[in-house]
Each structure stands twice: as structure tokens, then as C-alpha cells.
N, C-alpha and C positions, 0 to 999 in steps of 0.2 A: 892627076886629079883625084883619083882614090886613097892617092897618100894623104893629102891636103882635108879628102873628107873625113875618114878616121881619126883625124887629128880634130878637127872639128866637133866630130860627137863626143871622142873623149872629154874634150874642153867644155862644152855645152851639157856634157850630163850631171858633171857636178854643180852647176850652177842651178840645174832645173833639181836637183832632188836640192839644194839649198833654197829655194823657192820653198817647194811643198814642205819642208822642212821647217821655215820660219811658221808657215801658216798650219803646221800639226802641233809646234811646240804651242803656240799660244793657246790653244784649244787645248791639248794635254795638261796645262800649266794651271788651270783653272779646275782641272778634276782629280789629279795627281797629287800639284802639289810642287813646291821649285825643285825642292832637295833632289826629291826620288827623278823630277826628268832630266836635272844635271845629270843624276847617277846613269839613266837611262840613255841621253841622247850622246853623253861621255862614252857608254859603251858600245854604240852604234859607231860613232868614229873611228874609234879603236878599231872594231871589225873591221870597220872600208879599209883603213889605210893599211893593216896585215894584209888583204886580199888583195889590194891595187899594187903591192909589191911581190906577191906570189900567183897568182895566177896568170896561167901562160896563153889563153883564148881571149879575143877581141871584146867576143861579149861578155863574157864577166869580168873583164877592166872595166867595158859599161856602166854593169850593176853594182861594184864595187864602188865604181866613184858618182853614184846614185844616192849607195847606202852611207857614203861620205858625205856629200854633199846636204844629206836629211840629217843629219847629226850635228853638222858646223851650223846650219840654218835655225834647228832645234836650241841648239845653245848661245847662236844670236838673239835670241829672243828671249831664253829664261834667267843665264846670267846675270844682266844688267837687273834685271828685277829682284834674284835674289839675292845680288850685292849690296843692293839696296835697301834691303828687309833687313839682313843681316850688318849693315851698319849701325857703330855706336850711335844716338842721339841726337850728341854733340856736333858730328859730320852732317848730320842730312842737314 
């Protein structure tokens, strides 16, 4: 049973920081700016997933795939918008 929960919070905490994630990019996206929160939620990722393969305690595999899952969420949200900005004319 405690194997099965572990495995659970892992799996559930990147989805819940990709939650507050979607819902901090769109808010950032509008004060920031697309470029800089690509650059930004880009390197939020980056951190998670170096931590989620290096660190040896439960909980910061946790906050790792927290600080993950706020980055993928961040960037589901500002991408598709700045692809968009940043398309030729001709496409949109």
C-alpha cells in the first residue's frame, strides 16, 4: 500500500504543478511577454527534470516533478500563442 501511494504522489505532483502551471503562464504571458516566459518556463523544466534524475529523497522527487510539471503547463499555454505571433501572414 505505501509502495502504490509514493507512486501516486509522484504521478499526481506533476500534473498538479502542470495545473498551476497552465494557469501562472497565462497570467505571466500577459505581463512578461511570450519570448521571455518560453525562456523562463523553458528553464524551469530544465531544472525539474536535472533534479528528478538526481536527487535521492522522496520529497524532492516531489518538488522536482512540481517544478516540472509548472514549466510543461507554463509552456502549454504560451507556445501555441507565440507560434502564432511569430507566424508568416501568409499561414495564419
Amino acid at each position: 500500500f505505501v509502495r502504490s501511494l509514493f507512486a501516486g504522489l509522484i504521478t499526481i505532483s506533476s500534473v498538479v504543478g502542470g495545473f498551476f502551471g497552465a494557469i501562472i503562464g497565462g497570467v505571466m504571458t500577459k505581463f512578461l511577454g511570450r519570448k521571455i516566459c518560453v525562456g523562463l518556463f523553458s528553464l524551469l523544466s530544465l531544472v525539474g527534470g536535472i533534479l528528478c534524475s538526481v536527487v535521492p529523497l522522496f520529497e524532492l522527487v516531489v518538488l522536482s516533478r512540481v517544478l516540472l510539471g509548472v514549466g510543461i503547463g507554463g509552456l502549454s499555454v504560451t507556445i501555441p500563442i507565440y507560434a502564432q505571433e511569430t507566424a508568416p501572414a501568409k499561414i495564419n
